[in-house]
Every structure is written in structure tokens, then in C-alpha cells.
N, C-alpha and C positions, 0 to 999 in steps of 0.2 A: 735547820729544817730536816727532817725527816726522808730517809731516800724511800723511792714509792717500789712499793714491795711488788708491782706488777709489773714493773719494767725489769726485770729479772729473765733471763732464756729468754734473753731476744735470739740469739743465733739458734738456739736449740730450735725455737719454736719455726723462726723461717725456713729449718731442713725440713723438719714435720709436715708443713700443712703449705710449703712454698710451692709445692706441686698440685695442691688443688687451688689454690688462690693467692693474690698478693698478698705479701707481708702488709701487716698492720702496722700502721706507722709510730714510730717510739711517740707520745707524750711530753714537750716540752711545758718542765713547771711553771704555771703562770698564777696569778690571784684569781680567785679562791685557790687555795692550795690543793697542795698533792693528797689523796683521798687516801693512799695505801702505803705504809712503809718498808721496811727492807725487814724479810724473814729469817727468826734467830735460825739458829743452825740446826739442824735437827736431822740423825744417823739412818729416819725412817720415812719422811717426808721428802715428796717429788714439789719441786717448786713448781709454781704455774706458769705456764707462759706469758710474754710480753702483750702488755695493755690490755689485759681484762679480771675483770672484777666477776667472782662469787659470791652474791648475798643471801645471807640468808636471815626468812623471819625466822623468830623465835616469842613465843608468849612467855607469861607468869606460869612458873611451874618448872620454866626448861632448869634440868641438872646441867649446869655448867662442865662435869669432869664426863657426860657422856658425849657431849660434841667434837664431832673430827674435825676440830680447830688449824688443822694443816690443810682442810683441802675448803676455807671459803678463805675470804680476804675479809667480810664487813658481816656483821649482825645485825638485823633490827629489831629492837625491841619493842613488842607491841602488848599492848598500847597503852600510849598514856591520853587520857581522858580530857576532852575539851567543854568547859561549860559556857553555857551561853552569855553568863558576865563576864568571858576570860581570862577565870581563874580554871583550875583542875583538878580530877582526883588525884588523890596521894596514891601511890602505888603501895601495896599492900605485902609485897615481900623484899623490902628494903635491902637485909641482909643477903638472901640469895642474890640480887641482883646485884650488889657491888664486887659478889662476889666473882659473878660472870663476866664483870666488865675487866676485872684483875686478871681474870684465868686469859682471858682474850687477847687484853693488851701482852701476855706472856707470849705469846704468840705471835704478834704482832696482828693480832686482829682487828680494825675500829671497830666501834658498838655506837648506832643511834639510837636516841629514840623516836619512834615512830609514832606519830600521834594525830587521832584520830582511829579509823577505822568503819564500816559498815555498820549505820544507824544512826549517825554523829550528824546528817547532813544540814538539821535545823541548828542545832548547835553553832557550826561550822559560821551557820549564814547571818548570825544573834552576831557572834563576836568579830564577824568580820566587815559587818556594817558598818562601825563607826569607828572612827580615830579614837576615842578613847578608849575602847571593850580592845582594839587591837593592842595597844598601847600595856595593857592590861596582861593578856594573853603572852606576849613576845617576854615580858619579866618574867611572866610564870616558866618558859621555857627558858629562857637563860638560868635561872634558878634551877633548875632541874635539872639542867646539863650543867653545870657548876656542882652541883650538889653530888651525883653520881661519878663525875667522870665522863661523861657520853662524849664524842667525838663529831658528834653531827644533831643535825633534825632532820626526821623525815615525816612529811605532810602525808597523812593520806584521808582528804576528803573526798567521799564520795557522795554526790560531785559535785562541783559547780557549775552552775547553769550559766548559757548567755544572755547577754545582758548586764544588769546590776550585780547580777551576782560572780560574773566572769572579772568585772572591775575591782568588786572588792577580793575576790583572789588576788589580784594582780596587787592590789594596794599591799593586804597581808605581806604577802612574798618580799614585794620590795623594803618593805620596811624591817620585815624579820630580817633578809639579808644584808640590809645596814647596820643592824644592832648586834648581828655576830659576831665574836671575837675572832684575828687573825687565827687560822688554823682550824675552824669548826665548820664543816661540812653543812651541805642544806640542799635535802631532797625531793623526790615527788611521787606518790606513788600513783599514777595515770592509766587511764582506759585506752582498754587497747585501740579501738576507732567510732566511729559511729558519731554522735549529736554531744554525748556528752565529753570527746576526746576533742571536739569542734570548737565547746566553750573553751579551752585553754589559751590564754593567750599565748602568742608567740614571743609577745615581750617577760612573761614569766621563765621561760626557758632559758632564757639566757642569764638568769640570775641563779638559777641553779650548778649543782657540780656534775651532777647525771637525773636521768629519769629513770624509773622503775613499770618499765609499761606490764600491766595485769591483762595480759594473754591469756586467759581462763576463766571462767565461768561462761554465761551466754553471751553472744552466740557462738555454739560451736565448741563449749569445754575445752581448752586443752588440746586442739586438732592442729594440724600441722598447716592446714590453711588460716586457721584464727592466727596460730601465729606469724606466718608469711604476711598475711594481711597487715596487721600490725606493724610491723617490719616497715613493710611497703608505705604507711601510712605516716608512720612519725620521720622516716629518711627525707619524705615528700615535704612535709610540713617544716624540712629544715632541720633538723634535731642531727647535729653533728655522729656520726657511727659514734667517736669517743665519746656522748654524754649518753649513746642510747642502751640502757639495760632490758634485758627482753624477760618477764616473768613464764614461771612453769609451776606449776598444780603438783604437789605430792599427794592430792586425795582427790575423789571422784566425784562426778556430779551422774543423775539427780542426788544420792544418799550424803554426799559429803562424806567419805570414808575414808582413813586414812590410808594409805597405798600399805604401809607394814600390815592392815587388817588384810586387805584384800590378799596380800603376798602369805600369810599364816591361812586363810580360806583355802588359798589352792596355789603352792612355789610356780606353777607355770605362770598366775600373774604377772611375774616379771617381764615377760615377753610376748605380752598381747598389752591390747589400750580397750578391751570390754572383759567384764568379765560378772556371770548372773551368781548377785551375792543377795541370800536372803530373801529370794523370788524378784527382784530388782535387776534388771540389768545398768551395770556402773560402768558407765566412761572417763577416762583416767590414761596418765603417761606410764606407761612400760619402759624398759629400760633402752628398745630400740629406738622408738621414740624419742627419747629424752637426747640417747645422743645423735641423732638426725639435728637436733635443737641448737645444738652444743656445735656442731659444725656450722651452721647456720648464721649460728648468733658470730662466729670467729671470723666469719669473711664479711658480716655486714653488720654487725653491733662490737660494744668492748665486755659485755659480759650478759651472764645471767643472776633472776632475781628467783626464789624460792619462798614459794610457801605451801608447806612451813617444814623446817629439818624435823622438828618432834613426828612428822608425821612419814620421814621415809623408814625403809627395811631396816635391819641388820645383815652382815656379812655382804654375801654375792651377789645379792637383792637388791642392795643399794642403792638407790639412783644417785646419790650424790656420786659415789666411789666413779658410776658409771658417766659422771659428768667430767671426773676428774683421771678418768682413765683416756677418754677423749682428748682433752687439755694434754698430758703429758707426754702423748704419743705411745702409751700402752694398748690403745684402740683406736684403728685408724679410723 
């Protein structure tokens, strides 16, 4: 088995941040397994600190040779498509995608896939009514992740309701996560609070390896309150700090923009969360922001989730760099 690549600067990491908060506690490997492995060596790469994970989505189209594969731990690939007999679409850029999954594993990156996505939710509710469309659906994804290489699944139905439809998540869940092979990962990507974070059971959590809470959109965009809130809300609910990942917005709402457009509109973007693009004014994470998050997340979660890397800066802009300049102790 694999040594997890985020238990790495445990010391480093306790001198860094041991003065604003307790050390996070090392991760003893238990089943489901360890999620991240030990990073190759690299003459330019600052390792991350102990017990936290960087994810990042990624869609169809990401160039694999432009991703700063040194500064996330996991990928997800989105999306793969669920139909409501439980079979799926085929993914349409085969080649590029095995190719990301090689460049990553060079790295020691995992890659899931993510499946599901925003508009899927009758879909979602067709194949997860019945024992056999389930039954159906969980081959398609072993297949899939066989097929590619993937290291995981990750669920992202938006949402499940309560009631019937909160059961048959839980039914999904449990039975995907019996039918996984030793060693493959199984995620969730979840709302930050509110009615439809209420429908989740709490026995679905516990079959998971981590959550991925969606801190962004409404209410509140991307605000430092939405994500406290959040925070506040899944620690409440139980959700262990090691299983809790906290999401952040590389693009703005209302417009949906990606943070590189607004950063190419006007380099000051970097360091404000408004900025009037287009006669619109767009709310969005700046880079002080992001690492306000990134402290946040290190004394009361074990990482952050992203969406989406295609959509951050280049160079000094960065917000990844600026997530990872946090992590290293290049910014306190």
C-alpha cells in the first residue's frame, strides 16, 4: 500500500501554523484506504503540509502538460454522465483523458471521476429508485474506472431530496461502496447548508473517504460567511475535520466568469472579491480571500476543493499558487 502523500511536513507544518492553531492530527491508515500517496521527488516542488488534500475539478478539454500537478494532490474529472437506466455517456475525449490520468499518476496525483453534475437530478432519482437501474449504474462505473485507471468516484448529485429520495441515496452509496475494489476511493460532492445539505444522510458519510462541501454559488457566492457557515454546519452534523473538504469558486457569479478573464479585464482583480465586468458587477474569490480560506480550512477541515483549475490565472495571479503559498509557509 501506498504511503499517503499528505502526511508528509508533518514537523514542518506544526512550526508554521503551530502558533496560530493546534497541529492537525497525523491520519492513521484504516479501510477505505489512504486517498494520497508519497510524492516523487521533485528539485522545484514545495511539498504540502500534513493531512490535507488539494482538489481540483477539471472538465473535457483540460491539457494535461498545463496543470501545476505539484501543488494539488487529487483531480476530478467531470463529468461522466448518468442516464436514467443506469447506463452512461461515453466520454468523448478518451485519448486526452488517459493521458491525464498517466501525467498525474507521475506525479503522484489520484484522478476520479466525477459523475454526475448540475441538471442530472431526474436522472439521478430514475436510476437510483430501484435495485436493479442501481445495480445497472455501479457496473457502468466500475467499468469506467477499470477502464481509465481512475482512483476513485465521485458522486455529484444535485440533490437529493428528503424523504424517498434521501433513502435511495443512501441505498446508492452503500451498495456503490460495497462493490468497490480494495484501494478505490468514493466521494461526495455536497451543499454547503440549507434543506438540501439536511436531506444527506448521516449514515451516507460514513461510507465515504471525504466530502467535498460546494461553498459557492447562492447564497452568498463564495463570501467568507458562506463558507464559515458551511464549516459550522457539516463539523455540527458530525462530519469528522479529516473527511471535511471545503470548496472555492475560481469564477464569479451572477456572470459565471472565469477569475483568469476578470484577472486579464483589470491585474488589480487579484486582490479585491467585486469587480464591474461588462456593465455587471461579478463577485468572486481574490487571492486575499482565498488565503483567508486556506487558513480556515487548516485549523478546521483537511483540505480544499476547486472549481475549476481551467479557470484560475497564470503567474502571480494564481489563486492556486496563492493556496499553496499558504500551505508551505511562503505566506503566513
Amino acid at each position: 500500500m501506498q504511503t499517503d502523500k499528505i502526511l508528509t511536513l508533518f514537523a514542518g507544518f506544526a512550526l508554521v501554523f503551530g502558533a496560530c492553531a493546534a497541529p492537525t492530527p497525523q491520519i492513521t491508515p484504516t479501510s477505505p484506504p489512504m486517498d494520497t500517496p508519497t510524492p516523487l521527488p521533485s528539485p522545484t516542488a514545495t511539498p504540502l503540509p500534513a493531512v490535507f488534500r488539494v482538489i481540483g475539478y477539471v472538465t473535457e478539454g483540460v491539457v494535461a502538460d498545463a496543470l501545476p500537478l505539484d501543488q494539488v494532490t487529487h483531480l476530478n474529472y467531470a463529468f461522466l454522465l448518468p442516464r436514467a437506466d443506469g447506463t452512461v455517456e461515453p466520454f468523448t475525449s478518451s485519448w486526452s483523458l488517459k493521458t491525464l490520468i498517466q501525467r498525474a499518476h507521475q506525479h503522484q496525483v489520484q484522478v476520479l471521476v466525477s459523475v454526475g453534475g448540475w441538471g442530472l437530478d431526474q436522472q439521478f432519482e430514475q436510476l437510483a429508485s430501484a435495485a436493479s437501474t442501481r445495480a445497472v449504474f455501479i457496473s457502468e462505473l466500475l467499468r469506467v474506472s477499470g477502464e481509465y485507471g481512475f482512483d476513485g468516484i465521485d458522486i455529484d448529485w444535485e440533490y437529493p431530496r428528503a424523504g424517498v429520495s434521501s433513502q435511495n441515496f443512501l441505498a446508492l452509496m452503500t451498495e456503490l461502496r460495497a462493490a468497490l475494489p480494495a484501494g478505490k476511493l468514493l466521494t461526495a460532492a455536497l451543499p454547503v447548508y440549507g434543506e438540501h445539505a439536511d436531506a444527506i444522510p448521516a449514515e451516507a458519510i460514513t461510507l465515504l473517504d471525504f466530502v467535498n462541501v460546494m461553498a459557492y454559488d447562492e447564497p452568498g457566492h463564495g463570501s467568507l460567511d458562506q463558507f464559515t457557515q458551511g464549516l459550522d454546519y457539516w463539523l455540527a452534523r458530525g462530519v469528522p475535520p479529516e473527511k471535511l473538504v471545503m470548496g472555492v469558486p475560481f469564477y464569479s457569479r451572477p456572470g459565471e466568469v472565469p477569475y483568469r478573464k476578470l484577472v486579464e479585464a483589470n491585474p488589480a482583480a487579484a486582490q479585491g472579491d467585486e469587480l464591474e465586468f461588462h456593465g455587471n458587477l461579478q463577485r468572486y474569490n481574490g487571492q486575499p480571500t482565498i488565503r483567508q480560506k486556506t487558513r480556515l480550512a487548516l485549523q478546521r477541515a483537511s483540505g480544499l476543493m476547486i472549481w475549476t483549475l481551467q479557470n484560475d490565472a497564470p503567474g502571480d495571479a494564481s489563486l492556486l499558487n496563492a493556496i499553496h503559498q499558504v500551505l508551505t509557509g511562503l505566506q503566513p
